[in-house]
Structure formats: C-alpha cells, structure tokens
TIBA-35185 format. One line per 4 residues: their letters; for each residue x, y, z of N, C-alpha, C. Coordinates in steps of 0.1 Angstrom, whole numbers, plus 5000, padded with zeros to 4 digits. Example, Ala and Ser with C-alpha at 12.3 -4.5 7.8 and 13.67 -1.06 7.14 Angstrom:
<nodes>
as	5132 4943 5078 5123 4955 5078 5132 4967 5078 ~ 5128 4978 5071 5137 4989 5071 5129 5000 5079
</nodes>
This chain:
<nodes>
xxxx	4930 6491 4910 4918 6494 4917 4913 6508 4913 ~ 4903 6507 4909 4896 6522 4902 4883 6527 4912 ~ 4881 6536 4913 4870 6544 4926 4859 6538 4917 ~ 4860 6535 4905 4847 6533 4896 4842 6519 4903
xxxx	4850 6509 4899 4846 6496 4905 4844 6499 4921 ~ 4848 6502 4930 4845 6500 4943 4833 6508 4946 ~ 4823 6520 4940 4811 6522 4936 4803 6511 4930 ~ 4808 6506 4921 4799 6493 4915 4794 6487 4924
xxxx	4808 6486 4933 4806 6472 4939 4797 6476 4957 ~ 4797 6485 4959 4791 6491 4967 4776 6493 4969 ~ 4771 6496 4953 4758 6500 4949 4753 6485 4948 ~ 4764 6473 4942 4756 6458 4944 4755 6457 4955
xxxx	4762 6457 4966 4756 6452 4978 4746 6461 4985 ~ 4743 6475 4981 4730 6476 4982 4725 6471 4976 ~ 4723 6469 4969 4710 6460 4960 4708 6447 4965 ~ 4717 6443 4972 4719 6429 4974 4709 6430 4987
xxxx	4712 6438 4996 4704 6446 5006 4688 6447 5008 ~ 4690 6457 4995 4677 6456 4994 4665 6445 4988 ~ 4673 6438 4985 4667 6422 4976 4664 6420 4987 ~ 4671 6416 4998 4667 6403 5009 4656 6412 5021
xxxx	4655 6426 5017 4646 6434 5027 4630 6436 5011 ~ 4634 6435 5003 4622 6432 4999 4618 6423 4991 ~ 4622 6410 4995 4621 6392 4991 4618 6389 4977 ~ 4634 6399 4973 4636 6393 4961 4642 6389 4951
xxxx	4641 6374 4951 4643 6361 4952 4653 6366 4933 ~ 4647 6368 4925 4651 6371 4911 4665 6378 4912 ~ 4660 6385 4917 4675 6397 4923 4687 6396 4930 ~ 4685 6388 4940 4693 6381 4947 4698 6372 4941
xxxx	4689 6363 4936 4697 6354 4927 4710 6355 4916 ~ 4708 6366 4912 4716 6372 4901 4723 6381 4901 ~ 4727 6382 4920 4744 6391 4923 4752 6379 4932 ~ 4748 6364 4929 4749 6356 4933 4763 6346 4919
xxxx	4773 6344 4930 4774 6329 4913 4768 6316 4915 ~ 4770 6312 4909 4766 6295 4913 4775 6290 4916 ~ 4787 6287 4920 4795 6285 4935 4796 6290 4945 ~ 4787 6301 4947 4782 6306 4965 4783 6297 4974
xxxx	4796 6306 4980 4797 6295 4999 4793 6308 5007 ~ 4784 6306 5016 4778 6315 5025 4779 6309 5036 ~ 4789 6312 5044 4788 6310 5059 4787 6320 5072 ~ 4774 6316 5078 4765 6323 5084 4773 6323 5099
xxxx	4765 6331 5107 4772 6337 5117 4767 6325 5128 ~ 4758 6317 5128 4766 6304 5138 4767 6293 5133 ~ 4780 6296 5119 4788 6287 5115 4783 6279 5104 ~ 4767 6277 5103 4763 6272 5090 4766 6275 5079
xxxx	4768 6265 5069 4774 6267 5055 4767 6263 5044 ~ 4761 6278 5038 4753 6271 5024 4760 6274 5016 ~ 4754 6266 5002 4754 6271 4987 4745 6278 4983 ~ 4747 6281 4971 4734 6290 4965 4724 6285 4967
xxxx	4722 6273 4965 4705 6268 4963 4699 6266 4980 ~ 4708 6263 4989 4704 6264 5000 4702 6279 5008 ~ 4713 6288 5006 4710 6302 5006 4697 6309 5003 ~ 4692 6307 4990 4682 6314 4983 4670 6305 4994
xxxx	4670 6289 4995 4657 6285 5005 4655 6288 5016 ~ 4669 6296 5024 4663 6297 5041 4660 6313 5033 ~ 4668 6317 5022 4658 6332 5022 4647 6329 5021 ~ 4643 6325 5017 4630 6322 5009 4619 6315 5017
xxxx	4624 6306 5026 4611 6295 5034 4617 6295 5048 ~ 4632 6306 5053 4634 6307 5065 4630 6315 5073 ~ 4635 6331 5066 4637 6345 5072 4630 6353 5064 ~ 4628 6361 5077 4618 6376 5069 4630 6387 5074
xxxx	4636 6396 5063 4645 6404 5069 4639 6418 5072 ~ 4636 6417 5084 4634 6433 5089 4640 6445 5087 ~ 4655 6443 5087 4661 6456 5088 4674 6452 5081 ~ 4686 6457 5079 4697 6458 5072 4703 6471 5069
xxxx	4717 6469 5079 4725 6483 5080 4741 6481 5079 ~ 4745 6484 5072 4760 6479 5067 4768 6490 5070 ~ 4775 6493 5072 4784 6502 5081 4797 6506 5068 ~ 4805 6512 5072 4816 6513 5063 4825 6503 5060
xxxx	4820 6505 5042 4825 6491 5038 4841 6497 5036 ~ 4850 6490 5034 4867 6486 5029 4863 6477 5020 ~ 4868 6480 5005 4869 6470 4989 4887 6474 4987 ~ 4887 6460 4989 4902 6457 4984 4903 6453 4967
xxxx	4909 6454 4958 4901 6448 4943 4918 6440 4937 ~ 4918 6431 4935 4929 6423 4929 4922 6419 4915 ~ 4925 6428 4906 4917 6419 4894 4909 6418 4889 ~ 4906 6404 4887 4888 6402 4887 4881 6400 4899
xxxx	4893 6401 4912 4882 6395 4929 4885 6410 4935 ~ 4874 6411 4943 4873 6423 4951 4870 6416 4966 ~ 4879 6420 4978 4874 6420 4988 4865 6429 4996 ~ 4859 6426 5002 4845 6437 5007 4846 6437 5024
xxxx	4852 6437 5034 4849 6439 5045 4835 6450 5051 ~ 4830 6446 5063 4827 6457 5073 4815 6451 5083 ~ 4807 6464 5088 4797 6456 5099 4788 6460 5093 ~ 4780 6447 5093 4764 6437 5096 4758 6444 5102
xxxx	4743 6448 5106 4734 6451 5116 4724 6445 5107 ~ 4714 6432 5114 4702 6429 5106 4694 6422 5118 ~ 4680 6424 5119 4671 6421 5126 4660 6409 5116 ~ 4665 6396 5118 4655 6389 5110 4646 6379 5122
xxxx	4637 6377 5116 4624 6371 5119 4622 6356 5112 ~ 4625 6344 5122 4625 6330 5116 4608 6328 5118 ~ 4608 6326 5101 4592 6322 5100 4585 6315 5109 ~ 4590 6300 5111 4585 6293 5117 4576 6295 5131
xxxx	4585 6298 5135 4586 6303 5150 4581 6321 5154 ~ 4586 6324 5151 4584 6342 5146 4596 6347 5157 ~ 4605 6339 5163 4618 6346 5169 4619 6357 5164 ~ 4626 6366 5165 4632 6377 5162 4648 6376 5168
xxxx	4661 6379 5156 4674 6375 5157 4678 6388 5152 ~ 4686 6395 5160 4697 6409 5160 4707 6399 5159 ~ 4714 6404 5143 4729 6400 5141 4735 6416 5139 ~ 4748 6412 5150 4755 6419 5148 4772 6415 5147
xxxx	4776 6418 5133 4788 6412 5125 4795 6420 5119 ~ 4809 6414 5114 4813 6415 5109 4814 6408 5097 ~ 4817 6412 5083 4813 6407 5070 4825 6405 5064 ~ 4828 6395 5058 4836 6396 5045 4835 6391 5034
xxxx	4836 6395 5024 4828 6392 5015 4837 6391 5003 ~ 4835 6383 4993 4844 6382 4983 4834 6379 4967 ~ 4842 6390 4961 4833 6395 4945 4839 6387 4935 ~ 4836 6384 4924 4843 6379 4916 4837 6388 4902
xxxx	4842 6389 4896 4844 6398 4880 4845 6386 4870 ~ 4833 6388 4866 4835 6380 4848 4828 6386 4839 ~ 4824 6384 4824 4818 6391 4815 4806 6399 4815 ~ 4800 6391 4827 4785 6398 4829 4787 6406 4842
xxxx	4798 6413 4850 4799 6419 4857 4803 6415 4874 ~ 4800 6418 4885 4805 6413 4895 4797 6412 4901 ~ 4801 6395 4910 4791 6385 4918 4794 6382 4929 ~ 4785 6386 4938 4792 6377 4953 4793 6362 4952
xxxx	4806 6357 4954 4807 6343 4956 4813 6340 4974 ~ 4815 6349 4980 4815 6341 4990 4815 6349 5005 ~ 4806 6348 5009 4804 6358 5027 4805 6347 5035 ~ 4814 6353 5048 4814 6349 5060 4814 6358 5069
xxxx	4803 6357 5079 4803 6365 5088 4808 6360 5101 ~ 4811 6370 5111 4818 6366 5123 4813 6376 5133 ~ 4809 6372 5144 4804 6380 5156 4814 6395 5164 ~ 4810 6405 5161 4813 6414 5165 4817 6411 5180
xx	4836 6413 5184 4841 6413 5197 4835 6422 5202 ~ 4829 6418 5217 4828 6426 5226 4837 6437 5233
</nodes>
C-alpha cells in the first residue's frame, strides 16, 4: 500500500463526485468497469448500464459530501470505506432525498488505472 495510490484513489472519487454533481455522464462512465454492481441504499441493485440511466433520466445530484475516507489496497483491489451525505432530486416527481450513509466501495487496478467496480451503501445507525 503506497500513500501514492490511496491519493489516486481519493482524487477519483472526487471526480467521481464531481461527475454526478455536474451530469457527467462521459466521466462517470470511465471511473466505472463494466462489471459495476451498485447497490443503493434501499437495496436496489444496478449494473453499469442501469446506474449511468437512473443518473441520467432519474436524479439531479444537488449536493455530495464524503467524509473521511479509510483505503485499504490489496494489490490490484483497494477498499474505500466512509460517510455519504447527498441531497438528490428524483426528476419525475421533484422529491428531494437526504442520504445519509455509509459507503463501501471496491476499486479494481488494471492497465488503464483504477475503477470503481462495486459500492454498497448502508444507512447510517442512529
């Protein structure tokens, strides 16, 4: 585990951050693998192509605040823990949704660098 990589990997999930706070879709896509399992905080489970459409044709992300991450790194996988704070807005409707979570997140390392392949969030204990 090198301070270098856990910087990398830090600076991607801002970016990853800031993709989904300024809807974009290119960007996002490509800190992404194409085996993305994303399971969302009431339990829904996408893949990438369904991930990128509720970004895309579900939510408007208002806000996004990630708290102090922990990267664990084995290799080519890096674990990512910490806490979620995001205020999104379901198009349809125009609800407005405060998640507040806990994240964990799993990187994977190949030739072109490191990719989120897998977040699950879970509801912050009261």
């Amino acid at each position: 585990m090198t301070t270098s990589d856990q910087d990398t990997l830090r600076d991607l999930e801002s970016r990853r951050c800031a993709a989904l706070m300024g809807a974009d879709e290119a960007v996002l896509a490509g800190l992404l693998t194409e085996d993305l399992v994303h399971i969302h905080l009431n339990g829904h489970v996408d893949d990438k192509p369904g991930y990128l459409a509720g970004f895309r044709d579900k939510y408007i992300f208002r806000n996004i605040e990630r708290g102090e991450l922990t990267i664990r790194i084995f290799g080519d996988a890096a674990v990512m823990t910490g806490p979620l704070i995001q205020t999104i807005v379901v198009r349809d409707s125009g609800q407005v949704i405060d998640v507040r979570a806990i994240t964990t997140q799993v990187w994977s390392r190949d030739g072109d660098g490191w990719r989120l392949n897998t977040c699950h969030n879970a509801p912050v204990a009261a």
